[in-house]
C-alpha positions as CSV (number, residue, x, y, z in Angstrom):
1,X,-8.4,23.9,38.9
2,X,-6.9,20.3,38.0
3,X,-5.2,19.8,34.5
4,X,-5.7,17.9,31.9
5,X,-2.5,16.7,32.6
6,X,-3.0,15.9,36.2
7,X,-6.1,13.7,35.5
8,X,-4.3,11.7,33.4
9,X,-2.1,11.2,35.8
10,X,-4.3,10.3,38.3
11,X,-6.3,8.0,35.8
12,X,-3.3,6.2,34.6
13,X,-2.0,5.2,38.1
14,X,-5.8,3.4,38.9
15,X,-7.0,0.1,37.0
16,X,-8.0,2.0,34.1
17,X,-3.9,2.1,33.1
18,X,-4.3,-0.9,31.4
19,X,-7.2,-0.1,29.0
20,X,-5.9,3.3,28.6
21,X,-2.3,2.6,27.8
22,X,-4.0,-0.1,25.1
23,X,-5.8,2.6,23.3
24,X,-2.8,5.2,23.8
25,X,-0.6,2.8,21.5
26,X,-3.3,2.1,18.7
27,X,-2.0,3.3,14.9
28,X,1.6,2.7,15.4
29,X,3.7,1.4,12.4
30,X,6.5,-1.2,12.3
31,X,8.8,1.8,11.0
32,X,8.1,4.0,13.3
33,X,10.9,5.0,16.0
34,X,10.7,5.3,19.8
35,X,12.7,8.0,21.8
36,X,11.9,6.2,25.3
37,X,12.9,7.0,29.1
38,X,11.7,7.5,32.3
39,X,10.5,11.1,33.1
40,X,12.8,13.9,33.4
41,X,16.4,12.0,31.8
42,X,16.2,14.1,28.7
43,X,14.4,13.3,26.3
44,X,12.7,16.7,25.5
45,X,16.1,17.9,25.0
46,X,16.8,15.1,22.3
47,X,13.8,15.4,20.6
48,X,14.4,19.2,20.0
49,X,17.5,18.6,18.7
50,X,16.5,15.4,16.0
51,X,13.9,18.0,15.2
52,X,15.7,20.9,14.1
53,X,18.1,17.8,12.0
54,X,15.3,16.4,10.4
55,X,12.6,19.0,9.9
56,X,15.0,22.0,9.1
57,X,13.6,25.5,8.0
58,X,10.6,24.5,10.5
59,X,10.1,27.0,13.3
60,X,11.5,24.8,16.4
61,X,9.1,25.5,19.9
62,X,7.5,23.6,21.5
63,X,4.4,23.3,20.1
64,X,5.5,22.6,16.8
65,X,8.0,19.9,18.5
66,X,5.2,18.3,20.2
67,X,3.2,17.9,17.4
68,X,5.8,16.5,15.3
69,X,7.8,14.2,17.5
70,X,4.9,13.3,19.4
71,X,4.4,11.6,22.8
72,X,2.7,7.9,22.3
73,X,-1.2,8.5,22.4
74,X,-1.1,11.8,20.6
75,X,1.1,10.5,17.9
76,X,-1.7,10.7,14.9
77,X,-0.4,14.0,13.5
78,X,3.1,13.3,13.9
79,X,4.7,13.3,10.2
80,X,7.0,11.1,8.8
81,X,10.9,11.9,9.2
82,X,12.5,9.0,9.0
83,X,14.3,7.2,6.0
84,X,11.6,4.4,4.6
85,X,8.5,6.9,6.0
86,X,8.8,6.2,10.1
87,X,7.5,9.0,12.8
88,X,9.8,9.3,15.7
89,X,7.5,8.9,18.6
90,X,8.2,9.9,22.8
91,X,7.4,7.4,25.1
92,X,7.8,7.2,28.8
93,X,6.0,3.7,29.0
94,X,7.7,0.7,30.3
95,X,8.4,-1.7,27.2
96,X,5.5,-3.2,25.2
97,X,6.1,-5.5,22.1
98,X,4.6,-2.5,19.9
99,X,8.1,-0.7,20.6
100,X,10.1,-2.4,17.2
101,X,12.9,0.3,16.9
102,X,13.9,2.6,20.5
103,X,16.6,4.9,21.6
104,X,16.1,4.6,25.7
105,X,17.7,7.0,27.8
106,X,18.6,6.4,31.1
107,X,19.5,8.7,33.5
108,X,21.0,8.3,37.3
109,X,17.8,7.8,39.6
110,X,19.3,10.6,42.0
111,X,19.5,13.5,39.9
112,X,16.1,12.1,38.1
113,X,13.9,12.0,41.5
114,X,15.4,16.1,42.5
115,X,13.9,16.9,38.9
116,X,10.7,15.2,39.2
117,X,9.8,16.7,42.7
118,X,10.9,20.3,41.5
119,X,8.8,19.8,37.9
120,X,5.7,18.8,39.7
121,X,6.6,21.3,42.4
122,X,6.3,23.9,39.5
123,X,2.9,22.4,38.5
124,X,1.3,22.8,41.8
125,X,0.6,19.1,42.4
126,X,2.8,18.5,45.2
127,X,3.6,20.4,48.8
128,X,7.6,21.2,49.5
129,X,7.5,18.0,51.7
130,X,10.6,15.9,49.6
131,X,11.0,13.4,52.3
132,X,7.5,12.0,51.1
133,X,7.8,12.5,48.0
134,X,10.6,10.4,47.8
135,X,9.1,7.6,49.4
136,X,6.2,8.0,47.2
137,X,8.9,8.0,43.7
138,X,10.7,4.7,45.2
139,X,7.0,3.0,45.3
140,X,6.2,4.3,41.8
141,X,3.7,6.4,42.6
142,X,4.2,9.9,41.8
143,X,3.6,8.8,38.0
144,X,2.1,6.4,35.9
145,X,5.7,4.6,34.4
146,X,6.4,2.1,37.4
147,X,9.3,2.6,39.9
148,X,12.6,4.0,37.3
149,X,14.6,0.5,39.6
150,X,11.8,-1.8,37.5
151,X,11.5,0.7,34.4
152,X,15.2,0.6,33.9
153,X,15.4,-3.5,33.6
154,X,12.2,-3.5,32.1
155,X,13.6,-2.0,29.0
156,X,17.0,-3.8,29.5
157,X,15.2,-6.9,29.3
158,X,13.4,-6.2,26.1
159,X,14.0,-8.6,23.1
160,X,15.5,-6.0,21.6
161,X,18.4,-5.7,23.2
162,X,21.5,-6.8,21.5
163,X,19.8,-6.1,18.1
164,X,20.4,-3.2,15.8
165,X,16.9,-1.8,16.8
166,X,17.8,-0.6,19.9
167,X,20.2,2.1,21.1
168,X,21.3,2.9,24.8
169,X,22.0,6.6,26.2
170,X,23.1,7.4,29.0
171,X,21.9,11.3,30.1
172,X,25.5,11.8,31.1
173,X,26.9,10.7,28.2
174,X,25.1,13.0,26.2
175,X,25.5,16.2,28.3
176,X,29.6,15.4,28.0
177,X,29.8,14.3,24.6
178,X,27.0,16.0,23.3
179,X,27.2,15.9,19.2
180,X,29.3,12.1,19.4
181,X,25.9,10.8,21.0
182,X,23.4,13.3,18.4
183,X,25.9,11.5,15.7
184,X,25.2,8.0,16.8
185,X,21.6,8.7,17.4
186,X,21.4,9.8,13.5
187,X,23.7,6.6,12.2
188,X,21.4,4.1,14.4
189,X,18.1,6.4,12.9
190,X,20.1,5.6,9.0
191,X,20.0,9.6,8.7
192,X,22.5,11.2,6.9
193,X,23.8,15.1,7.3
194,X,26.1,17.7,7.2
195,X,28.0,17.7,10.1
196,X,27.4,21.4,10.0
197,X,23.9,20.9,10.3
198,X,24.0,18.7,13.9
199,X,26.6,21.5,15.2
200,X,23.5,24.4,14.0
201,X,21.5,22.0,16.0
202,X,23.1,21.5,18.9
203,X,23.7,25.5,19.3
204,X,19.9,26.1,18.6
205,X,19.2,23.9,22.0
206,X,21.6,24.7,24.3
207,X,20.1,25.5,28.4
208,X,20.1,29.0,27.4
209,X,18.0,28.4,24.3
210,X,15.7,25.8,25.6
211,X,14.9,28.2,28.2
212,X,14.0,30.6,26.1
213,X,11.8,28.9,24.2
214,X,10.1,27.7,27.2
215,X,9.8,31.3,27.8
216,X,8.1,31.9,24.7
217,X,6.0,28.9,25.0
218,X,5.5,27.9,28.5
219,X,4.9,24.4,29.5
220,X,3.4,25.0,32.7
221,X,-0.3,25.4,33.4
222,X,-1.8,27.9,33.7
223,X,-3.1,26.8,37.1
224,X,1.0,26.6,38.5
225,X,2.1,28.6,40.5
226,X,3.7,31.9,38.7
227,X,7.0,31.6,37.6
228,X,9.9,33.7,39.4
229,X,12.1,32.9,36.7
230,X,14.4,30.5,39.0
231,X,15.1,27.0,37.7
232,X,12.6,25.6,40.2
233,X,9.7,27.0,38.4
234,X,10.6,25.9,35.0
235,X,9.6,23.0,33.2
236,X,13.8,23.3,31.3
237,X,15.9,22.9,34.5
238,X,19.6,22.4,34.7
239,X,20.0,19.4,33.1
240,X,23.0,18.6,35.4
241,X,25.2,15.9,36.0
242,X,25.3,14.3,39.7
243,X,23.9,17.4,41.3
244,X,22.2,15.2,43.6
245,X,25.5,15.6,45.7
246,X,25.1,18.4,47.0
247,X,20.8,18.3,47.5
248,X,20.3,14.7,49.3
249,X,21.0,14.0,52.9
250,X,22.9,10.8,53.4
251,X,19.6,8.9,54.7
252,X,17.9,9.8,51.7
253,X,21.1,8.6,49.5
254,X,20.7,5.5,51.0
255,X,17.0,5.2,50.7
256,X,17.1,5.4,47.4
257,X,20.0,2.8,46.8
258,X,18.3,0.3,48.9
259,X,15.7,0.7,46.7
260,X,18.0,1.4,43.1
261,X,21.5,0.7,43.9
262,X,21.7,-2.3,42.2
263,X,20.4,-1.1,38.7
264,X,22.5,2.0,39.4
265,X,25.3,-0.3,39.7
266,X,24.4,-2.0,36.7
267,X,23.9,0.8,34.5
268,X,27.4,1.9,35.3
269,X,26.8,4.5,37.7
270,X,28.8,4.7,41.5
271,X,26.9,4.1,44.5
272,X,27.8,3.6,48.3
273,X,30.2,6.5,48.1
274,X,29.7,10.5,48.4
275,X,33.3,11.5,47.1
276,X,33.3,10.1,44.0
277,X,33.9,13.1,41.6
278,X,32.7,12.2,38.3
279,X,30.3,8.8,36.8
280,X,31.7,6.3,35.0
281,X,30.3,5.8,31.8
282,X,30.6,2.4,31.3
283,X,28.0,0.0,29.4
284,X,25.0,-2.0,31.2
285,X,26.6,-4.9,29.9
286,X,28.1,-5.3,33.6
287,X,24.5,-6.0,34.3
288,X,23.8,-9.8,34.9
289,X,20.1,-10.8,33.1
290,X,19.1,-12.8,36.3
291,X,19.6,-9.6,38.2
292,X,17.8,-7.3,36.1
293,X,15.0,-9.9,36.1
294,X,15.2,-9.9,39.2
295,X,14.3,-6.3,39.8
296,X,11.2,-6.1,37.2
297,X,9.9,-8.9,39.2
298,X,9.8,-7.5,42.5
C-alpha cells in the first residue's frame, strides 16, 4: 500500500512542486517563526523540546507536538506561542521570502545521508542497496528539499543572514551543549523562563524518552515493515555525532565530498581526513558568499 506520505513525496519531486509548495505556504504571518533544516538534522528533537517550554502542562507526544509546532502546509491549527502572538512553524523547504524569522539547523551531510537511508529504509520505500541510494541523495532525489550541498547555501544566502531574524545551529553543537543552544534558541525566540523549566525539558526528551514516545505513538506506517525494536526501524535514531566514521567506505567518503566538501568545509566541519576525532564547531562565517553562491547555482 503507498502512503500518504510517500505520494507526497513523489508529487513534490515532479513539476507539480512548484504549485504545490505555493499553496503549502498560504496563511503564514509576519510573526510567525520557522524551525528549518534539511531532513533528519534534528529538528523533531528541537521542536519537542520548545514545546514542552512553551506549552507546559500539555501532554508532550507526538501528535500533540505535530499539531502544535506544525510542519509548513499543515500549519492552520498550530496555536500561537510566541511573545507578540507568532506559531513556531517546521520547515524542510529551501528558503522562500515567506520565511521572516528562522532557526536553521544544519547538520554534517555524512551522518545526515546514513539517517535518511535507514528512516526511509524503516518506511519500506527503499531496497538495502546504500550505494544507490547515495548517488540518488547527492542528486537530490530521494526527497523533495534539493541536494542538502545547495539547501545548505541556499539558506546561508538568505537576506536574512546577518540580521537578528535568523539563528544558526549546528546539530553538533546542540547534542554537546545541549541547554546553552535551547537557551539561545529561547533569547533569539524573546522567551523568557526558569532555568528550571529548560533543564525539566531537556530531561523530558532525552534518546531514551523520545524513544519511548515514539513507542507510544509510532511514526511509521502502518505499511513499514514491523519494528524489531533496533534503531534501524525507528523513526528516533541515535542522533549521533560523526558516526558516519565507522559506516562509510572511503569511496563513498569521497563521493560525497566531491559533491559537499566544500559546504562542509564552510560550515566548519573537517573533510579529506578519517582520523580526525572530534568536529570543530566553528561559525559559517569561514564561508566566502561567492562560494556559497556558487554552490546553489550549480
Amino acid at each position: 500500500m503507498i502512503t500518504a506520505k510517500k505520494v507526497w513525496y513523489e508529487v513534490a519531486k515532479s513539476g507539480l512542486r512548484s504549485p504545490l509548495t505555493s499553496i503549502r505556504h498560504w496563511g503564514l504571518d509576519s510573526r510567525d517563526a520557522f524551525i528549518a533544516s534539511y531532513p533528519r538534522s534534528g529538528n523533531t528533537w528541537l521542536r519537542f523540546v520548545l514545546f514542552d517550554i512553551l506549552a507546559p502542562g500539555q501532554t508532550a507526544g507526538f501528535n500533540e507536538v505535530n499539531h502544535i509546532i506544525a510542519e509548513v502546509g499543515l500549519h492552520g491549527p498550530a496555536i500561537p506561542l510566541l511573545p507578540g502572538g507568532g506559531r513556531l512553524i517546521k520547515t524542510h523547504e529551501p528558503y522562500r521570502k515567506q520565511y521572516q524569522k528562522a532557526i536553521y539547523l544544519v547538520r554534517d551531510v555524512r551522518d545526515v545521508v546514513l539517517s535518511e537511508f535507514a528512516y526511509q529504509k524503516a518506511l519500506g520505500w527503499i531496497s538495502d542497496d546504500f550505494d544507490r541510494f547515495l548517488r540518488e541523495f547527492l542528486r537530490g532525489e530521494v526527497n523533495p528539499f534539493t541536494p542538502w550541498h545547495q539547501h545548505v547555501p541556499g539558506w546561508m544566502e538568505s537576506p536574512l543572514v546577518g540580521t537578528s531574524n535568523f539563528l544558526l545551529i549546528k546539530f553538533e553543537d546542540m547534542r554537546r551543549n545541549t541547554e546553552q543552544i535551547v537557551n539561545d534558541v529561547l533569547d533569539f525566540l524573546g522567551v523568557i523562563v526558569d532555568p528550571q523549566t529548560v533543564r525539566d525539558a531537556l530531561a523530558n526528551n532525552t534518546l531514551q524518552r523520545m524513544q519511548e514516545k515514539e513507542q507510544r505513538s509510532p511514526q511509521l506506517s502502518d505499511t513499514a515493515p514491523k519494528s524489531n525494536g533496533s534503531e534501524e526501524s525507528r523513526f528516533i535514531r541515535s542522533g549521533s555525532v560523526g558516526g558516519w566514521r565507522n559506516r562509510l567506505t572511503d569511496l563513498q567518503v569521497e563521493m560525497i565530498e566531491h559533491q559537499a566538501g566544500d559546504v562542509l568545509t564552510c560550515m566548519g566541519y573537517p573533510t579529506g581526513s578519517r582520523k580526525l576525532e572530534r568536529l570543530e564547531s566553528s561559525a559559517s562565517a569561514q564561508c566566502s558568499e561567492q562560494h556559497l553562491a556558487q554552490q546553489v547555482s550549480r
